[in-house]
C-alpha positions as CSV (number, residue, x, y, z in Angstrom):
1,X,-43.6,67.3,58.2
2,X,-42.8,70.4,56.2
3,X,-44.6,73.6,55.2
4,X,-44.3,76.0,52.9
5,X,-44.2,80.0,53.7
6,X,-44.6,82.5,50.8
7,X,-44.9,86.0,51.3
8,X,-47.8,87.3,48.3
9,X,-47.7,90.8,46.5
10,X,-44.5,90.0,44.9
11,X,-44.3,90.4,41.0
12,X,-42.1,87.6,39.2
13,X,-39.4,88.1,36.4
14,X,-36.5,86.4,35.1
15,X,-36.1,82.8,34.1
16,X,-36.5,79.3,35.0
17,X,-35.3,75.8,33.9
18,X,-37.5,73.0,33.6
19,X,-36.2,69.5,35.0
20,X,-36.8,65.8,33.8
21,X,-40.4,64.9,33.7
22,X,-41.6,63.4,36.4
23,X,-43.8,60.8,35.0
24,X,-40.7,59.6,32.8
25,X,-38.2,59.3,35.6
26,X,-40.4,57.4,38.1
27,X,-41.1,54.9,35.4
28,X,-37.6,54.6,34.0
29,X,-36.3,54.1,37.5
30,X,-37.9,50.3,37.8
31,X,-37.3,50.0,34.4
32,X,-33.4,50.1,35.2
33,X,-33.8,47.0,36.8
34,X,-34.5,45.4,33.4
35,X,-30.7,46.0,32.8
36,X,-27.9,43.1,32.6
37,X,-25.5,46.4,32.7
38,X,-25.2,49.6,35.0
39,X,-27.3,52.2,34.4
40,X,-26.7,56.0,34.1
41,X,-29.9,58.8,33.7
42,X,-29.5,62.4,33.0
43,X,-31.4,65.4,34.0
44,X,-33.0,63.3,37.0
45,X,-35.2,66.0,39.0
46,X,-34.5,66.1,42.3
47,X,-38.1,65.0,44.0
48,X,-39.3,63.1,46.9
49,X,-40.4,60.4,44.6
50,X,-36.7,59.7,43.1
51,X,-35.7,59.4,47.1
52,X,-38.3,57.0,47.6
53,X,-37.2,54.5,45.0
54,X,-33.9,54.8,45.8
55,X,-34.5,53.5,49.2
56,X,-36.8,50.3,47.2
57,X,-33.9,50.3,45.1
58,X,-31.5,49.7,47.6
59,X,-34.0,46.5,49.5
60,X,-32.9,44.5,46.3
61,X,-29.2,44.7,46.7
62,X,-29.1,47.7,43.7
63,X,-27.0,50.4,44.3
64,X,-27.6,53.6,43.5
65,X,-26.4,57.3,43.3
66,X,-27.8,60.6,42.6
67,X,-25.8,63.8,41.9
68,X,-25.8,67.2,39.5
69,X,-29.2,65.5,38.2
70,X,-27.5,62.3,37.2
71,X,-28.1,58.9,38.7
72,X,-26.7,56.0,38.3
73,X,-28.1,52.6,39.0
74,X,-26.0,49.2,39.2
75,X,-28.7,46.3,38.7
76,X,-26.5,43.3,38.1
77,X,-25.9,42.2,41.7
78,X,-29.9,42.4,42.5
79,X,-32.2,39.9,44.3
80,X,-35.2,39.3,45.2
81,X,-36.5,40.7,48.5
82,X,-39.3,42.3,49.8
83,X,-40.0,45.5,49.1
84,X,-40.1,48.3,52.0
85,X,-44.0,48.9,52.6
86,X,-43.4,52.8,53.4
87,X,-41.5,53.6,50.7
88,X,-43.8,51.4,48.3
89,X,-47.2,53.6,49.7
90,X,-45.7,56.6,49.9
91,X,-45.6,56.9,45.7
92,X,-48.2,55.5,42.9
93,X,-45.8,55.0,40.5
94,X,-43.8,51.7,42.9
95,X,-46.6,50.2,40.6
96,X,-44.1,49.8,37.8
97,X,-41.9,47.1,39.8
98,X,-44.8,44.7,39.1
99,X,-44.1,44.8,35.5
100,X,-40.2,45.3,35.5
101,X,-40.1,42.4,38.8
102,X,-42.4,40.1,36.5
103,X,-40.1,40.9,33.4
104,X,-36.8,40.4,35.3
105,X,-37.6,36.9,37.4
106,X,-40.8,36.3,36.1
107,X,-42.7,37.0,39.5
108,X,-43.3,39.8,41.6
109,X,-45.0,40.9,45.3
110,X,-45.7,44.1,45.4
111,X,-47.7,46.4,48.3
112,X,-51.1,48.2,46.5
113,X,-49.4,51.5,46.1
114,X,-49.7,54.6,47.4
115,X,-49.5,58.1,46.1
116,X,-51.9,60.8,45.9
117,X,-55.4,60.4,47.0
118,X,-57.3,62.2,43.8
119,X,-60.0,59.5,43.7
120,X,-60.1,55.7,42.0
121,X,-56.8,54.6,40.3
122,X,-57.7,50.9,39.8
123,X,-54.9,48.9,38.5
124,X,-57.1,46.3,36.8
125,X,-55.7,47.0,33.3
126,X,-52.3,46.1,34.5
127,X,-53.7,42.9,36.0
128,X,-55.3,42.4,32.9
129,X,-52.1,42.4,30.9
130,X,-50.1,40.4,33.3
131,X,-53.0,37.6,32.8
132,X,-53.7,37.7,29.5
133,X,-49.4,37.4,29.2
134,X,-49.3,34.0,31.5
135,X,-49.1,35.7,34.7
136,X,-51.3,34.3,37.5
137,X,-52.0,37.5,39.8
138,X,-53.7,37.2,43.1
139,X,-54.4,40.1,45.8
140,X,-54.9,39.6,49.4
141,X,-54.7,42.3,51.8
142,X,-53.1,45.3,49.9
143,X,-50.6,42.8,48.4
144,X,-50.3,42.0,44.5
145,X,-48.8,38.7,44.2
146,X,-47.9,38.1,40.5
147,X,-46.2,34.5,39.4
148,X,-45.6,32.5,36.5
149,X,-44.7,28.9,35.4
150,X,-41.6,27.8,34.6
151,X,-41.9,28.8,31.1
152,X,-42.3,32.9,32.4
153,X,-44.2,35.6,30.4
154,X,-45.6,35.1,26.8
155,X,-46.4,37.5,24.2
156,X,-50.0,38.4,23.5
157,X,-52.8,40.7,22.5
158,X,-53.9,43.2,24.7
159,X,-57.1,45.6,24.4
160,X,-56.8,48.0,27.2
161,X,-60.7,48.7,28.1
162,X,-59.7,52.2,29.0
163,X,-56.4,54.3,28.0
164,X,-53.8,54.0,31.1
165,X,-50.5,55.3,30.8
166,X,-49.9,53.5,33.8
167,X,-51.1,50.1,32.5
168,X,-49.4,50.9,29.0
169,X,-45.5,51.4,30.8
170,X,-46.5,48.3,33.0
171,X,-47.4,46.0,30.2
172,X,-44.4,47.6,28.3
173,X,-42.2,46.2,30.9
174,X,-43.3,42.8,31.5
175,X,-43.5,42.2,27.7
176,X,-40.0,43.7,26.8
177,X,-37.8,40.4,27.9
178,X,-41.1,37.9,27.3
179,X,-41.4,35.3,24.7
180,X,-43.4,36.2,21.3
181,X,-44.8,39.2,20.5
182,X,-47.2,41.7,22.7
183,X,-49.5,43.9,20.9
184,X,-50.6,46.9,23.2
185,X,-54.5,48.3,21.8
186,X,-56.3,51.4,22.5
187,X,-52.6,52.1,24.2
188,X,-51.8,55.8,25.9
189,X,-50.1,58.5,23.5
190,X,-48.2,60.4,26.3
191,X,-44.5,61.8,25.7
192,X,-43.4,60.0,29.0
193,X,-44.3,56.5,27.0
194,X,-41.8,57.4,23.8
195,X,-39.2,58.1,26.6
196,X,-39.8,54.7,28.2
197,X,-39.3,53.0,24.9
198,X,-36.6,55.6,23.5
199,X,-34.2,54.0,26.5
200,X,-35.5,50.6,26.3
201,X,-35.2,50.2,22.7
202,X,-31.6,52.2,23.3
203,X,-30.8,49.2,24.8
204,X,-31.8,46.5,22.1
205,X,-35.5,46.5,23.1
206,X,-38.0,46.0,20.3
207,X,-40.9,48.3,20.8
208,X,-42.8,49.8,17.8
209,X,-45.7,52.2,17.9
210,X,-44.9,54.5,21.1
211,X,-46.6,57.7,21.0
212,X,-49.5,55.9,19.1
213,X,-52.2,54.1,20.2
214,X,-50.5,50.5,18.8
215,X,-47.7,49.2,20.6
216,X,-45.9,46.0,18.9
217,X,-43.3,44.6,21.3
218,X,-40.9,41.7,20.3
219,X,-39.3,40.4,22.9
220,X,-35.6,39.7,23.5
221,X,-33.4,37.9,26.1
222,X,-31.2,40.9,27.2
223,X,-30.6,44.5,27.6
224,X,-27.8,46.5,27.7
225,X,-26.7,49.7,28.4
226,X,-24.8,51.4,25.2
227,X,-24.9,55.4,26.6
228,X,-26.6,57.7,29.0
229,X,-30.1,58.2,29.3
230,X,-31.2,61.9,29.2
231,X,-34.7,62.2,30.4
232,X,-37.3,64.7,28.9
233,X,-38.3,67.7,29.9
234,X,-41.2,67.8,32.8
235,X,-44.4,69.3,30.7
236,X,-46.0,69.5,33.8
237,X,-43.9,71.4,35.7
238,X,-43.6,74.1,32.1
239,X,-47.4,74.0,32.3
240,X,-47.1,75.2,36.1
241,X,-44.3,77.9,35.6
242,X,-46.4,79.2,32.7
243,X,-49.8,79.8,34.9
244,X,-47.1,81.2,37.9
245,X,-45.9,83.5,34.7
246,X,-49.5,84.6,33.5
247,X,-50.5,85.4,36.7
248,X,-48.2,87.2,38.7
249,X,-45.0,87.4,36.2
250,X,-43.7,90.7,34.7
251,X,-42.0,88.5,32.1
252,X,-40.9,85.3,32.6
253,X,-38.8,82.6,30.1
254,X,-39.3,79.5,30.7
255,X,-36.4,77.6,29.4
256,X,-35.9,73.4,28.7
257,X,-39.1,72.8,27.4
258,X,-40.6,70.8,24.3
259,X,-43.8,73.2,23.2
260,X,-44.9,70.0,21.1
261,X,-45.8,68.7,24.7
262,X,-47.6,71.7,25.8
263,X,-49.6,72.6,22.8
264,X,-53.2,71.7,25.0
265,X,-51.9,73.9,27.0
266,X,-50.4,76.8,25.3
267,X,-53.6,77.2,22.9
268,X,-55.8,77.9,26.6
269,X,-53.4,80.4,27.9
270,X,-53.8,82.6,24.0
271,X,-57.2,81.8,24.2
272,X,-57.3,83.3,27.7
273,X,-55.1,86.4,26.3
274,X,-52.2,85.5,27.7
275,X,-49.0,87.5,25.9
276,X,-46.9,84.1,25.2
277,X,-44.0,83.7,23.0
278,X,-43.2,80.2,21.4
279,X,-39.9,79.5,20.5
280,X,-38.2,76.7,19.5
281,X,-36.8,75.3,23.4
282,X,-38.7,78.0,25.5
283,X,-41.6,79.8,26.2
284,X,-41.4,83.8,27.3
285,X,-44.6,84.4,29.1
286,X,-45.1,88.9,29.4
287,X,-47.2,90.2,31.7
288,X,-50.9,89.5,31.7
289,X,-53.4,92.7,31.4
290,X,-57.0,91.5,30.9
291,X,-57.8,87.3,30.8
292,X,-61.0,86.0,29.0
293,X,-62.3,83.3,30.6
294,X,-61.9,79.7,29.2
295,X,-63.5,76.5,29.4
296,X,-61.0,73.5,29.9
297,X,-62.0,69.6,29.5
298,X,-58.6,67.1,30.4
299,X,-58.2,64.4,28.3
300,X,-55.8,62.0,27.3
301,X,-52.7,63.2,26.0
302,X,-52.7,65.3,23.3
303,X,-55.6,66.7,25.2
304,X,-55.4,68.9,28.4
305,X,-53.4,67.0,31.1
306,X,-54.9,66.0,34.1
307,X,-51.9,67.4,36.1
308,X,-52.7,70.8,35.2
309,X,-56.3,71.8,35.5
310,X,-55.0,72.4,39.2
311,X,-52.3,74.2,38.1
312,X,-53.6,76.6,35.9
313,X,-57.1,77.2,38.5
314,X,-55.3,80.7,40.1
315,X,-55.0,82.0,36.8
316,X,-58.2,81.8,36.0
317,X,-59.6,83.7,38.7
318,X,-57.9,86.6,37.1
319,X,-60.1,85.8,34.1
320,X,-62.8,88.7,34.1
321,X,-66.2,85.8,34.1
322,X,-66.8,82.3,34.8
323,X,-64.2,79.6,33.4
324,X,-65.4,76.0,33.9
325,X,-62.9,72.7,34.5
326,X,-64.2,69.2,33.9
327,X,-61.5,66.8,34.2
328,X,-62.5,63.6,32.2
329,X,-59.7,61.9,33.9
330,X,-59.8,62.1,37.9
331,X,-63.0,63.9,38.3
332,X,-62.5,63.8,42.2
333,X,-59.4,65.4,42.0
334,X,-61.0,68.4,43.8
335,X,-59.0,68.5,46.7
336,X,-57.7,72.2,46.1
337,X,-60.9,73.8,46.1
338,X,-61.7,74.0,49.9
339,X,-58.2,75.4,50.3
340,X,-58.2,78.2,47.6
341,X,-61.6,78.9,49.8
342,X,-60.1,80.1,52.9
343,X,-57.7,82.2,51.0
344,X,-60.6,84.2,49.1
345,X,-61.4,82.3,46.0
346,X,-64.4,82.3,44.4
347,X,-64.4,78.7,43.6
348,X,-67.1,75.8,43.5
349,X,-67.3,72.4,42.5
350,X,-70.6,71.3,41.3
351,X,-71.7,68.3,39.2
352,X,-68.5,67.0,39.0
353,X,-67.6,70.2,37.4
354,X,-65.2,73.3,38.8
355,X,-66.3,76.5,38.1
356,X,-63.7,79.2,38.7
357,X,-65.3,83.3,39.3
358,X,-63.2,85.9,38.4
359,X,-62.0,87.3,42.2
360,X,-60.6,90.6,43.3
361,X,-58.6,89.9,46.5
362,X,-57.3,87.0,47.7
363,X,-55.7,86.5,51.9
364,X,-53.0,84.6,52.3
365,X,-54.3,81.8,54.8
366,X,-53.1,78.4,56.4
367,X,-54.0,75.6,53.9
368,X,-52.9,71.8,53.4
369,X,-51.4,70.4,50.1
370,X,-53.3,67.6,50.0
371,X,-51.8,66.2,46.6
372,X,-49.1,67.1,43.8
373,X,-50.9,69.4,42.2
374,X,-53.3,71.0,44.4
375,X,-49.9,72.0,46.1
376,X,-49.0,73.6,43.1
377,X,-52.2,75.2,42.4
378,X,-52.2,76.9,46.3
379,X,-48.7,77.9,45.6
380,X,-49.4,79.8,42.7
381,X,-51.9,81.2,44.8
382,X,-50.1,81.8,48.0
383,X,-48.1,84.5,45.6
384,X,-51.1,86.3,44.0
385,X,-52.5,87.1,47.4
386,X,-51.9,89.7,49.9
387,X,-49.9,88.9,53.6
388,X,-48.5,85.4,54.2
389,X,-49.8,81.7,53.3
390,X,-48.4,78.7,55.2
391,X,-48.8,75.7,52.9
392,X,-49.2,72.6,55.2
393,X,-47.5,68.8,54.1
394,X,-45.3,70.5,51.4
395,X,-43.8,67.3,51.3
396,X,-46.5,66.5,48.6
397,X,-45.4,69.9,46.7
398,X,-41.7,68.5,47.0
399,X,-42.8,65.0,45.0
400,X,-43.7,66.5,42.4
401,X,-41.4,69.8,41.7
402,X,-37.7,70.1,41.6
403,X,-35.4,72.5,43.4
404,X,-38.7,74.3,43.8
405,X,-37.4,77.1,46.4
406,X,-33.7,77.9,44.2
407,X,-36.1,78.2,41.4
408,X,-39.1,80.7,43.2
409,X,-36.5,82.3,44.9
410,X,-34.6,83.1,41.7
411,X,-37.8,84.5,40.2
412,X,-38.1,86.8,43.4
413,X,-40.7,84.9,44.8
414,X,-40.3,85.7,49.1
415,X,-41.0,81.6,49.9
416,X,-39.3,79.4,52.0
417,X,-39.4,75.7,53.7
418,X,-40.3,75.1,57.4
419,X,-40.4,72.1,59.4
420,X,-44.2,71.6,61.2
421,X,-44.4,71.9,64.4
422,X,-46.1,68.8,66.2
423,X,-49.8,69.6,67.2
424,X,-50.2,68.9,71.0
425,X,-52.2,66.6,71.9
């Protein structure tokens, strides 16, 4: 186990650059196994989670290799095999090989997946799709078993009962090398999807309609590899830098970054006060004198991501008055508010809403990153207060965020990794 140190009291300048989005790269990974060619990604970030499929990667016989943010995956030797349980629990997103498995030899097992615990991710749309496509899915135990007849996967038309990006990329993949037509409805908007179907129609998929909420798949009986894939920019990460900016920065740029994708956002931290500068690739974020206090509401993309109500939560205890969060999306995804606690926050969750109080001092304070982006959120926080945090299983920080110390370190944040020592029994 790892933690995280950070000495607080430290103001922030310089610049940063943004890696590949997360969300796109542990989607287009099991989508590489769609390929009859080698594979090559650019601008891969260099998480936990890309480890993690590596290692499922390689229990099918497909090589891989990851260097200077480019990977490279060989899928035309694979086979079927079962997938390693640990690595499959140890990330939500191992999901995807259902749909990529089921679209490459018309079957797939798969372990329930793992990931962050921020409250009920059913994957009942997926099954849905894979159904209403030919599949016959059964679970028993944690296992997904997903088979089809001789005849494999057949277009179809899909109402999603709720919008899922997950379930949209999952359907996407199973419906990309399937007989007939697949019409996606009431289908998720997020960037991450158009980069999903940018490289799959790159390789002589037909999928129209990405980034809207209709998505008209024809499918075909091969894919190949023309050119390198180079992944978007992580918005999520952006959206973290620029709260780190606002609150403790003295002028930041934030650099590889697609405001189009941020614009959520970007309008909270000007509505907040925030001195932020747009430009065309980057953001420069000046320091912060007085915050207003803001109301925030997550909702499916283009609304306020998820991902970073936690994010942006140290910032607004700056704000001078009560800001309120109510995330639409993962309403239990509370888990940093007992944390920000011990450290001084004045913080409460109450009818599955968070209201943030402005607060004076903060103490750093040994805390637990429970998730992604409550990691984030006691990160930020860990440098706005005074004396040192320890940030326990950073390993959950370290799925999510790429090169995270170079790039604190190179802002002149004081933070470093540390392996846990074993409690005692």
């Amino acid at each position: 186990m790892k933690k995280m140190i950070i000495e607080g009291g430290h103001r922030l300048s310089g610049e940063v650059t943004i890696g590949g989005a997360k969300n796109s790269t542990v989607a287009l990974i099991p989508a590489a196994i769609l390929a009859d060619t080698p594979i090559k990604f650019d601008m891969v970030p260099d998480i936990l989670d890309v480890h993690n499929l590596m290692v499922i990667l390689k229990s099918m016989n497909v090589h891989s290799e990851f260097e200077d943010g480019v990977l490279s995956i060989e899928p035309t030797e694979i086979v079927e095999a079962p997938l390693p349980s640990k690595a499959i629990k140890s990330l939500r997103a191992s999901y995807y090989f259902m749909g990529a498995l089921l679209g490459r030899f018309k079957r797939a097992t798969v372990s329930f997946p793992g990931g962050d615990n921020i409250g009920p991710r059913p994957i009942d749309q997926h099954i849905k799709a894979f159904r209403a496509m030919g599949a016959e899915v059964t679970e028993i135990d944690g296992t997904v078993k997903i088979e089809t007849g001789s005849e494999g996967l057949h277009g179809a038309r899909i109402f999603l009962d709720l919008v899922s990006v997950g379930a949209t990329i999952n359907t996407i993949l199973a419906a990309v090398k399937a007989e007939g037509r697949t019409v996606i409805e009431n289908a998720a908007k997020e960037p991450e999807i158009i980069d999903i179907a940018t490289f799959l129609n790159n390789m002589g998929a037909n999928i129209r309609g990405a980034g809207t909420d209709v998505i008209r798949i024809e499918g075909v009986p091969t894919l190949k590899a023309k050119a390198t894939h180079t992944i978007i920019p992580d918005r999520i990460e952006a959206g973290t830098y620029l709260s780190m900016a606002a609150a403790v920065g003295d002028g930041i740029t934030i650099n590889n970054v697609i405001p189009e994708h941020l614009e959520a956002f970007t309008a909270k931290l000007v509505e907040m006060g925030v001195d932020i500068t747009i430009n065309e690739d980057s953001i420069y974020v000046g320091k912060s004198v007085e915050l207003n206090p803001i109301q925030v509401k997550t909702m499916p993309f283009p609304g306020f991501a998820t991902d970073l109500q936690q994010p942006i939560t140290p910032l607004l205890l700056r704000a001078k008055g009560s800001s309120m969060i109510v995330d639409t999306i993962y309403p239990k995804r509370v888990k940093h508010i007992s944390q920000l606690q011990k450290m001084g926050a004045n913080i409460r969750s109450e009818q599955n809403m968070i209201v943030v109080e402005h607060t004076d001092t903060l103490s750093g304070a040994v805390v637990d990153a429970g998730e992604i982006r409550a990691g984030a959120s006691l990160m930020i926080t860990a440098m706005m207060a005074e004396g040192i945090t320890e940030i326990e299983d950073a390993e959950n920080i370290l799925r999510g965020y790429d090169s995270i110390i170079r790039k604190l370190t190179a802002l002149h944040a004081v933070a470093k990794l540390e392996n846990s020592q074993p409690v005692e029994s």
